[in-house]
N, C-alpha and C positions, 0 to 999 in steps of 0.2 A: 661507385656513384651511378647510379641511372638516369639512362637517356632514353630518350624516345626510340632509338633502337632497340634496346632491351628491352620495356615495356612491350613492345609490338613481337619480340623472340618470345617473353613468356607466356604471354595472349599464345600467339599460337602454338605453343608446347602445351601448354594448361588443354584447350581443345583437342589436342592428338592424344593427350594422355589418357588414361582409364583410372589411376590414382592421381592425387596431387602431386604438383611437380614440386620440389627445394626452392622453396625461396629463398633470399635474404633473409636472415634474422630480423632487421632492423630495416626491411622491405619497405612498409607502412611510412617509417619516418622517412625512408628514402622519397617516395612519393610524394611526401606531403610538402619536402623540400622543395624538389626539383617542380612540381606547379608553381610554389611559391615565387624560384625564379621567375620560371614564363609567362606568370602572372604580369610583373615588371615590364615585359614586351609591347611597344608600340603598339596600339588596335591595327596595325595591319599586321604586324605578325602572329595575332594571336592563334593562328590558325592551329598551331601546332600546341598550344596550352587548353583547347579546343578538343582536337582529334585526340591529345594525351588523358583525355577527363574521360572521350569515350570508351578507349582503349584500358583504361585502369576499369570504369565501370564495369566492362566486359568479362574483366580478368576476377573480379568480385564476383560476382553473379555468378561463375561457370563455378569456381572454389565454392563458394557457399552452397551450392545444390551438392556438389559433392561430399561436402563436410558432412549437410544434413543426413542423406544417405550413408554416408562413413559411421556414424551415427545409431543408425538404427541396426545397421550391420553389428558394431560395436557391443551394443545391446542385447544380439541374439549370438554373442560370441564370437564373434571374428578380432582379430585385431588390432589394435587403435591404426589410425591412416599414421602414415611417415611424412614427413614435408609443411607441417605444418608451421607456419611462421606464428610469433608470438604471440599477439592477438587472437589469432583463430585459436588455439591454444585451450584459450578459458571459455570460449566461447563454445567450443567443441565439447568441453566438460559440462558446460552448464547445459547446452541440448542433452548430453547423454543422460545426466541428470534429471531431465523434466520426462525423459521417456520414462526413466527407471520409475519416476514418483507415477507418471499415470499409468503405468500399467499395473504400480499396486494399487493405487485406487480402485483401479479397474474389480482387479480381482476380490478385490474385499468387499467389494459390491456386489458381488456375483452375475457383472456384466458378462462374462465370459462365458462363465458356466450355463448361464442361461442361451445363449446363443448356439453354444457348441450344443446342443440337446434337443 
């Protein structure tokens, strides 16, 4: 289950790391639960359903720049990021995907070729 501990341990694992770090499988839903709770909380405590929105924000934001770049790495051959929770997953496919598609656009336009000359 996740607590506001863990959330604040993979924030800053996710930042020290250079790849993505293992989430949960079922991360996402864990998160989407555990707000719901502290949703529930008196407006005085909500301080911590608050600082948990920023700290998940945080932990999205730093993943997705990585993914993006995972991404384009991915594209020019390296191999797919490890750690990947479910979600990011498809989402990670469907960026690699829209590289794959514009750079054959690319090429069959002879955007390239015309640059490179």
């Amino acid at each position: 289950m996740l607590t506001y501990e863990s959330l604040r341990r993979f924030v800053n694992e996710e930042k020290a790391a250079a790849g993505l770090i293992p989430l949960p499988e079922d991360f996402f839903r864990q998160a989407s639960a555990y707000l719901e709770v502290k949703e529930r909380l008196p407006p005085g405590d909500r301080w911590e359903v608050d600082s948990a929105r920023r700290l998940l924000q945080d932990l999205l934001e730093i993943r997705e720049k990585k993914l993006l770049l995972a991404a384009l790495f991915q594209v020019r051959g390296s191999a797919p990021p490890e750690g990947l929770a479910g979600e990011e997953r498809t989402f990670f496919e469907k960026v690699v995907g829209a590289i794959r598609e514009f750079q054959k656009s690319r090429e069959s336009g002879g955007v390239e070729m015309e640059i490179l000359q």
